[in-house]
C-alpha positions, 0 to 999 in steps of 0.5 A: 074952447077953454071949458074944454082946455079946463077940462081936459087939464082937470082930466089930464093930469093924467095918470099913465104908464108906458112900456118902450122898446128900441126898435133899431131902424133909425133908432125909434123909440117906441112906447105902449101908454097908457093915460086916461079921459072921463075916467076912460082907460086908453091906450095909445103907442108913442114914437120917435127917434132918438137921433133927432135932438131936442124939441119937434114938432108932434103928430097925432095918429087917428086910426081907421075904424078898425081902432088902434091897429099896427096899420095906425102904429105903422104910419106913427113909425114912419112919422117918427121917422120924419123926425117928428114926436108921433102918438098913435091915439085910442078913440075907443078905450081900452085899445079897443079894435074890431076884426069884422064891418060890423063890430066896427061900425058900433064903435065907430058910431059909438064915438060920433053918438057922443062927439063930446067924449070923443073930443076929450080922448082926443085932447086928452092925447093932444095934451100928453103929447104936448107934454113929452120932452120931445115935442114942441109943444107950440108945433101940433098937428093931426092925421087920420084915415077914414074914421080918423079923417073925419075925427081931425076935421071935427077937431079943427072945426071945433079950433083945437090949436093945431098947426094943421091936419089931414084927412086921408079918405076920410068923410066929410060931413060936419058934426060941428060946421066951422065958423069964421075965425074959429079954426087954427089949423090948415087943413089937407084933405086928401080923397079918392076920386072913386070913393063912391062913399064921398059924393060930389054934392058932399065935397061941394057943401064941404069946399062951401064950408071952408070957404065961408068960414076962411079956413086955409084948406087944399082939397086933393082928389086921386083919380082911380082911388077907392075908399081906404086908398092908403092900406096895403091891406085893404084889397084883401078887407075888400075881399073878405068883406066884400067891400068897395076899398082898395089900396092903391099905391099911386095915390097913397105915395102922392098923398103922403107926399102931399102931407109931407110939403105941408108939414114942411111947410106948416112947421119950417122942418 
């Protein structure tokens, strides 16, 4: 894990641009960056409330498949809006987005084929967040939803130190298996009980691992709940593509809550 800290600050001092705005609900701040990762351009949106005085605890954002979109930036928002520091992160380069499965799946596969590279962009984001004058940066933690899900587990996996993360449908086979003592972060997976993309035997061999490593973890399956559970957007996807995804808000509400207690808990704000 050090090589990786070295590098990234060899990286990282990185070089970046921001262009904010005022967004007048609870006095966000929200700014478009730009920084950078093994020569890679990235492209990742910060928020927080500027009511919210002094040091908080920072939140990254891993987006879906679909890359860095306004539904990635919206959960950021809302984020901000628990008074955290939250930044939205680029796993593509360049900002990268796909409006179509197909293009999706090549830059999703694109990172999982080179999980290195995908680990310094994300920690490349890790170490900018942890530098901004609102966060503390000693009080970390990760989100992400579908791709992203499998991303922050990858990270605690490989013992990042974050406080905690969470895995909104997101898959669950390891790229890296954990290891006893070499997780740092709680983890919360939250799962569709319907979500035929996540099977019994995987969710097993997923609990086995976590147990076997002692990771502190809470597995939570939403009856009824689909792929993408979570994404107002998703029964219109689902349609167009002809996908199984849907949203569905019982479970979305529920499982952002569920999120909410832990970092309550985790961070004691």
């Amino acid at each position: 894990m050090m090589y990786r800290l070295v590098l990234i600050i060899i990286i990282g001092l990185l070089s970046f641009s921001c262009t904010e705005k005022q967004n007048e609900k609870n006095n966000l701040v929200e700014k478009s960056i730009d920084y950078s990762a093994d020569g890679v351009q990235l492209k990742g949106f910060l928020v927080y409330d500027n009511n919210v005085k002094g040091k908080r605890p920072g939140v990254l954002v891993v987006h879906e498949w679909w890359g860095l979109n306004d539904y990635t930036k919206r959960r950021a928002r809302m984020l901000a809006e628990l008074g955290y520091t939250a930044l939205a992160v680029d796993m593509y380069g360049d900002g990268k987005t796909a409006d179509n499965p197909e293009e999706a799946q090549k830059l999703a596969i694109s990172v999982y084929q080179n999980i290195k590279a995908g680990e310094d962009r994300f920690l490349a984001a890790y170490n900018f967040l942890k530098n901004q004058e609102t966060t503390d940066p000693d009080l970390i933690a990760a989100i992400g939803y579908c791709f992203g899900g499998s991303i922050v587990l990858q990270m605690a996996r490989i013992g990042i130190d974050l406080k905690a993360v969470v895995s909104f449908h997101g898959g669950l086979q390891p790229i890296t298996s954990a290891e006893k003592g070499k997780e740092k972060a709680f983890i919360l997976v939250c799962n569709g009980a319907a979500d035929n993309s996540v099977t019994p035997e995987q969710i097993q061999n997923f609990k086995t691992e976590m147990d076997s490593a002692g990771v502190h973890y809470n597995f939570v399956n939403y009856e009824g709940a689909t792929h993408t559970f979570t994404n107002p957007d998703a029964d219109s996807v689902g349609k167009k593509f002809n996908m199984p995804v849907a949203y569905n808000e019982k479970a979305d509400k529920e499982s952002w809550q569920e999120m909410v207690n832990l970092f309550k808990q985790i961070f004691g704000k």
